[in-house]
C-alpha beads as a LAMMPS data file, in Angstrom:
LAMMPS data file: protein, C-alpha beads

111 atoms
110 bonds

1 atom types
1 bond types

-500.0 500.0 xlo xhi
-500.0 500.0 ylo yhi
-500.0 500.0 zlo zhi

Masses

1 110.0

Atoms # bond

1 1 1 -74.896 244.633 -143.255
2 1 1 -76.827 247.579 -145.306
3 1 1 -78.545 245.132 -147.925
4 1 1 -80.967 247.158 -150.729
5 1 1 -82.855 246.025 -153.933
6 1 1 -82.308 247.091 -156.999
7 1 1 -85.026 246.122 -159.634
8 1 1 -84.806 246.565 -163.423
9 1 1 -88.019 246.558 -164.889
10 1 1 -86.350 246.499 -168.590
11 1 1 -83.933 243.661 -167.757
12 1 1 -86.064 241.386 -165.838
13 1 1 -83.628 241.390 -162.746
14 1 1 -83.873 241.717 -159.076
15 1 1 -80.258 242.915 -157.809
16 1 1 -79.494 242.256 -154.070
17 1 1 -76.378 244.579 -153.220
18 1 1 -74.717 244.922 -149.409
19 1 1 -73.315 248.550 -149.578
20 1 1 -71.402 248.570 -152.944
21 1 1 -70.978 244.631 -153.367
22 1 1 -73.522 242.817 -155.402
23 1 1 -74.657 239.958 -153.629
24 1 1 -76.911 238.275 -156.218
25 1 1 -79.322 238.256 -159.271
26 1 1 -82.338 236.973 -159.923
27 1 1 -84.380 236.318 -162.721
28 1 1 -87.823 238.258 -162.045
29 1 1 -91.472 239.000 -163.709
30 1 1 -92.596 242.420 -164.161
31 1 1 -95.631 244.162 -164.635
32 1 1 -97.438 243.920 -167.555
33 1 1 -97.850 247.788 -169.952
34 1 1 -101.278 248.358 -168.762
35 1 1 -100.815 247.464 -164.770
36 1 1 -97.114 248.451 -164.950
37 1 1 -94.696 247.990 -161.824
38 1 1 -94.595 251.294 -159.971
39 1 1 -91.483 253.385 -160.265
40 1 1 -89.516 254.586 -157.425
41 1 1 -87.875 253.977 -154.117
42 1 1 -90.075 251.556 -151.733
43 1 1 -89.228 249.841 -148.171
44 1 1 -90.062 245.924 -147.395
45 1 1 -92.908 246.824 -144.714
46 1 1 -93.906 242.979 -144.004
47 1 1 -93.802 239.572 -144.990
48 1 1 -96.280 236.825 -144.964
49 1 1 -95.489 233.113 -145.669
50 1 1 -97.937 231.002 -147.876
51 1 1 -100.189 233.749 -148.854
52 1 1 -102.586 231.790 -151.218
53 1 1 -103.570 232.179 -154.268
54 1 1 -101.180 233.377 -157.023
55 1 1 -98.273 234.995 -154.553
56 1 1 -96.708 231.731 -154.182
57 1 1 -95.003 230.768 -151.024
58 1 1 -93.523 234.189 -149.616
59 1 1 -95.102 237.804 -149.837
60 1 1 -92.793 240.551 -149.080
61 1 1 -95.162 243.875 -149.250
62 1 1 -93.987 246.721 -149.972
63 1 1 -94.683 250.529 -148.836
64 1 1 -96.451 251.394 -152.018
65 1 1 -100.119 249.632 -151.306
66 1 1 -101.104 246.808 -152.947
67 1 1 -97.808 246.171 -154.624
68 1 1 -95.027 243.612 -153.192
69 1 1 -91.992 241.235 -154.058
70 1 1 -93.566 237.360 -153.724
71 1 1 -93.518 233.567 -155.258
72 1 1 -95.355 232.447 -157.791
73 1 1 -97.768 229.514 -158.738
74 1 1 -97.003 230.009 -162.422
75 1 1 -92.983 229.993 -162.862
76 1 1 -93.469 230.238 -166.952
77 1 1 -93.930 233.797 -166.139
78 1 1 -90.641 234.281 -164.707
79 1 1 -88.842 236.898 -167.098
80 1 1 -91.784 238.177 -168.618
81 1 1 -93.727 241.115 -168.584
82 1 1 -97.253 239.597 -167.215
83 1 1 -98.035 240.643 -163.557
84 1 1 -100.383 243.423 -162.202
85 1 1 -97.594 245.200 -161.226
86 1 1 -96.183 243.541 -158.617
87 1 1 -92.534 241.445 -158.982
88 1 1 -92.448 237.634 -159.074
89 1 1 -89.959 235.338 -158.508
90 1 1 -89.205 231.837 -158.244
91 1 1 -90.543 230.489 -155.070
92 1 1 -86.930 228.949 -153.901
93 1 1 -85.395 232.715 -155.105
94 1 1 -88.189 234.457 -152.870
95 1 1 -87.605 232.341 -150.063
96 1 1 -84.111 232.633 -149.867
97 1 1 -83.844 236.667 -150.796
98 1 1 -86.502 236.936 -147.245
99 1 1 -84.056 234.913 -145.446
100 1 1 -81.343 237.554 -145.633
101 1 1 -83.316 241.047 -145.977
102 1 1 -84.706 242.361 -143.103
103 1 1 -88.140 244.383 -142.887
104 1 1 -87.555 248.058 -143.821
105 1 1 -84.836 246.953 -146.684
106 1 1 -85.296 249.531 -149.382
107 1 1 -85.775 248.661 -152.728
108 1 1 -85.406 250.680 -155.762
109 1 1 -87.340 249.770 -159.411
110 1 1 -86.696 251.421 -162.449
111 1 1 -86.675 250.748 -166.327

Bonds

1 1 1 2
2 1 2 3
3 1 3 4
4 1 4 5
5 1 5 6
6 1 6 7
7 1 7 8
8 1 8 9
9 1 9 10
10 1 10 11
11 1 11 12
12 1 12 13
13 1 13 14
14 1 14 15
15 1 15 16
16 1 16 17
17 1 17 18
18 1 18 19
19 1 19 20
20 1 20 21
21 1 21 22
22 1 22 23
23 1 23 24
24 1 24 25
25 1 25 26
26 1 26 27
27 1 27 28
28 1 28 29
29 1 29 30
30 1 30 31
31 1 31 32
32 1 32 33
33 1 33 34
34 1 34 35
35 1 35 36
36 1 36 37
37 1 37 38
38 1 38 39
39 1 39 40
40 1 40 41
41 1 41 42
42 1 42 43
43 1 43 44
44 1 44 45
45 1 45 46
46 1 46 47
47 1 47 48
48 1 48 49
49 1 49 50
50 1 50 51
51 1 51 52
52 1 52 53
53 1 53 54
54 1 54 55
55 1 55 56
56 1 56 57
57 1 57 58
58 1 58 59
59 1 59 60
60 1 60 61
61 1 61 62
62 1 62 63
63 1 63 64
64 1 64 65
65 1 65 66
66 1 66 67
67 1 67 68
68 1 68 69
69 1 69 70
70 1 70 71
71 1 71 72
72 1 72 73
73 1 73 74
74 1 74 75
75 1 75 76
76 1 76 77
77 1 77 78
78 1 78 79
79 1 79 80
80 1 80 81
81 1 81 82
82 1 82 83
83 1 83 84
84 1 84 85
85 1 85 86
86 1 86 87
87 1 87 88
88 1 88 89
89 1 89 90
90 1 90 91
91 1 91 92
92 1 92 93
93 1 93 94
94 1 94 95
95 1 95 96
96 1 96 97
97 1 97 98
98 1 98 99
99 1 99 100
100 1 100 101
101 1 101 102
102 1 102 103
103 1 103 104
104 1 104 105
105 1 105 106
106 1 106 107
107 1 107 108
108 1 108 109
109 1 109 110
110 1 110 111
């Protein structure tokens, strides 16, 4: 399987794909105009479960520093513009899009 992330910025949506086939979609927060979420294509470098504080349950990190794909402790946010850049999801959503990408999976954000 050649999984990849696709992540509208615009739309609120994380899109898991395997080659051409769209596996699922999931409602995401973004973030917010003045700490945007960076632009361009990423890898999944690690992933760290229960990460305290905000992150939620799951941190997936990605290879631009300081910015990742994790859980949240405040699920209001979910579909909003609001983060420091970084994309949250539902915990349950982050949990189960770590259970099927591997390390290295890229990901690609845009408007």
């Amino acid at each position: 399987m050649s999984f990849w992330i696709d992540i509208s910025t615009r739309k609120h949506r994380l899109n898991l794909y395997d080659g051409h086939n769209l596996i699922k979609t999931y409602p995401i927060a973004v973030g917010k105009m003045v700490t945007s979420t960076p632009m361009g294509t990423f890898r999944i470098i690690n992933k760290q479960s229960n990460p305290g504080g905000p992150f939620g349950i799951l941190w997936m990190g990605l290879s631009k520093r300081h910015y990742g794909i994790h859980g949240t402790n405040n699920p209001s946010s979910i579909g909003k513009s609001v983060s420091h850049g970084c994309i949250r999801m539902f915990n349950k959503d982050v949990l189960e899009l770590s259970s099927m990408v591997p390390v290295g999976t890229t990901v690609y954000i845009h408007k």
